[in-house]
C-alpha positions as CSV (number, residue, x, y, z in Angstrom):
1,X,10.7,-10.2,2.2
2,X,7.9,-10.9,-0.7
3,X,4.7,-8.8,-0.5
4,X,1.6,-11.4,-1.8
5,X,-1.0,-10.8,-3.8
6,X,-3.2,-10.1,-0.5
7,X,-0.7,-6.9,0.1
8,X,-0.1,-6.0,-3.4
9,X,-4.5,-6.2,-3.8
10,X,-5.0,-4.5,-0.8
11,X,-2.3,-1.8,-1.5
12,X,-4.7,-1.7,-5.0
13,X,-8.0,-1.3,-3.6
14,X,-6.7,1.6,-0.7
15,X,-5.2,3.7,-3.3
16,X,-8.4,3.5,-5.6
17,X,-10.5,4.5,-2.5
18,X,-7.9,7.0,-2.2
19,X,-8.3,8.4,-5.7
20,X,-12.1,8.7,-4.8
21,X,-12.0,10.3,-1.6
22,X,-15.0,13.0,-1.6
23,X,-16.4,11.4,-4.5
24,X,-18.8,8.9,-2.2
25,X,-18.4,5.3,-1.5
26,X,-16.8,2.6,-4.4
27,X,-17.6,-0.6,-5.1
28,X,-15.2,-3.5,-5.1
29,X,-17.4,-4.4,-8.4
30,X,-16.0,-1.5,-10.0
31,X,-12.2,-1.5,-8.8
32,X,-12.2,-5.4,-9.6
33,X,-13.2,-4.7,-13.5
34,X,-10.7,-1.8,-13.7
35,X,-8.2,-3.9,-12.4
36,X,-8.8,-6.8,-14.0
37,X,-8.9,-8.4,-10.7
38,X,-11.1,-11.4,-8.9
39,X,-14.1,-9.2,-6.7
40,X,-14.1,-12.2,-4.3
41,X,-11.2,-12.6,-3.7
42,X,-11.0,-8.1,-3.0
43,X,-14.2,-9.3,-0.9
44,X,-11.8,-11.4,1.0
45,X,-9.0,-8.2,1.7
46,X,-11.1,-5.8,2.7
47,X,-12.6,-7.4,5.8
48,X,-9.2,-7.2,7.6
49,X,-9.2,-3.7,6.3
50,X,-12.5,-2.5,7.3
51,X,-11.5,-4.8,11.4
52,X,-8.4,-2.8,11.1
53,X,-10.4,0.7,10.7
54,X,-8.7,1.5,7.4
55,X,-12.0,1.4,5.5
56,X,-15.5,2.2,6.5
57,X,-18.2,0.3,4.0
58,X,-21.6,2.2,3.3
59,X,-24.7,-0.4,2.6
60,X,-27.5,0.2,0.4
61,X,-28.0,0.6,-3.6
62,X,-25.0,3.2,-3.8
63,X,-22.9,1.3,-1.3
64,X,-19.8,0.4,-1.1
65,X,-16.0,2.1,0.5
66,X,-14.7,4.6,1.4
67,X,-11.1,5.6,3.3
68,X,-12.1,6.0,7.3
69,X,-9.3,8.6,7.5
70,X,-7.1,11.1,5.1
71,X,-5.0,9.2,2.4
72,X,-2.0,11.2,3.9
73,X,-2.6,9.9,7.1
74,X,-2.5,5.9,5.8
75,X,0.6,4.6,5.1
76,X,1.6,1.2,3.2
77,X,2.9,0.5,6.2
78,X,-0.5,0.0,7.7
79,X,-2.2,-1.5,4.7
80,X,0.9,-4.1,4.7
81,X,0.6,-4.9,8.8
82,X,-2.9,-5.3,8.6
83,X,-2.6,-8.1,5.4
84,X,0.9,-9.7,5.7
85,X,1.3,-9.5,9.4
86,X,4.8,-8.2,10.9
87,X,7.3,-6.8,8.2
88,X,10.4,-9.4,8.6
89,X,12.9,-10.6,6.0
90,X,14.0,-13.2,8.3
91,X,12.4,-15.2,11.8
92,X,15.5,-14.6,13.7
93,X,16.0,-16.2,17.1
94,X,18.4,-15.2,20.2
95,X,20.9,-17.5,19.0
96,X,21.8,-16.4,15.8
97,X,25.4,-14.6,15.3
98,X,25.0,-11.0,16.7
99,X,26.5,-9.8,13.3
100,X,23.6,-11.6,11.5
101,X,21.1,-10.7,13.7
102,X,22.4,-6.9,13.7
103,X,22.1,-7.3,9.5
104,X,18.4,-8.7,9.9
105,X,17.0,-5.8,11.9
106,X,18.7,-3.0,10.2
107,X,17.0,-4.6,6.8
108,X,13.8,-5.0,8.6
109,X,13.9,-1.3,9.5
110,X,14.9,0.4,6.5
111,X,11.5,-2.0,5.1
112,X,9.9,-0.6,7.7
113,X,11.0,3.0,7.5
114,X,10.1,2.6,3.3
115,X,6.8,1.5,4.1
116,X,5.9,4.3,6.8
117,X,7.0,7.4,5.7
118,X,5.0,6.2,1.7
119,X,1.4,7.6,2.1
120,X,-1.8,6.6,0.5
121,X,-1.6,10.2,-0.8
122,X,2.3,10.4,-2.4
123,X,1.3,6.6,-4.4
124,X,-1.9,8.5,-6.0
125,X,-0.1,11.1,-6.7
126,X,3.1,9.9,-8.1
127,X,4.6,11.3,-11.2
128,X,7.7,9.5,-12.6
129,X,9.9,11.5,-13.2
130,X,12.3,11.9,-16.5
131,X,9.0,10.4,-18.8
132,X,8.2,14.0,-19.8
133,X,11.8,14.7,-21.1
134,X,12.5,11.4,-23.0
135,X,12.5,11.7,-26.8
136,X,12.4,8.9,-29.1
137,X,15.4,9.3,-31.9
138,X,14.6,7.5,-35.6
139,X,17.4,6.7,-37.9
């Protein structure tokens, strides 16, 4: 399975709403120039977003959006439903080998399992690990 650009963008404009949250509504202006991405085409992702009740937008001169729940309580897995549609490596049907089919759901599931249990909150808050400890040796 390949994530887009529609799920890798949408995935980019939740967690900068994320990274806001309390901090009022933001503009797709604003996390288009940060991330160097196209504002129409954000305009384009976040109307499934705001249908799916993932986003709430605010009007006026401040406007913008703003996360309609927690950022723990979204998960990629939503964000990725709601813009790529069903998570499936494979269309499978009934007749496929039982061995092969067996293979396709348990990848399918571990995709989905990935995806659910990875929280708005845990991507904005991510710290790789092992960067503070690496040392750079001249000779």
């Amino acid at each position: 399975m390949k994530i887009s650009t529609k799920g890798r963008y949408g995935l980019t404009i939740m967690m900068e709403l994320a990274a806001k949250l309390g901090e009022g509504p933001t503009s797709l202006k604003s996390i288009a120039e940060k991330n160097q991405l196209s504002e129409h085409y954000l305009e384009q992702l976040i109307a499934p977003l705001r249908n799916a009740g993932l986003v709430k937008s605010v009007r006026g001169a401040y406007g913008g959006y703003i996360l309609s729940r927690d950022a723990s309580e979204i998960t990629a897995g939503d964000i990725i439903r709601v813009l790529e549609g069903p998570i499936s490596p494979v269309d499978f049907t009934e007749e496929d080998d039982p061995a092969k089919r067996d293979l396709w759901l348990r990848i399918r599931d571990s995709i989905a399992d990935v995806l659910d249990s990875t929280t708005l909150e845990s991507l904005v808050t991510y710290e790789e690990h092992g960067a503070k400890d690496s040392y750079m040796f001249y000779i």
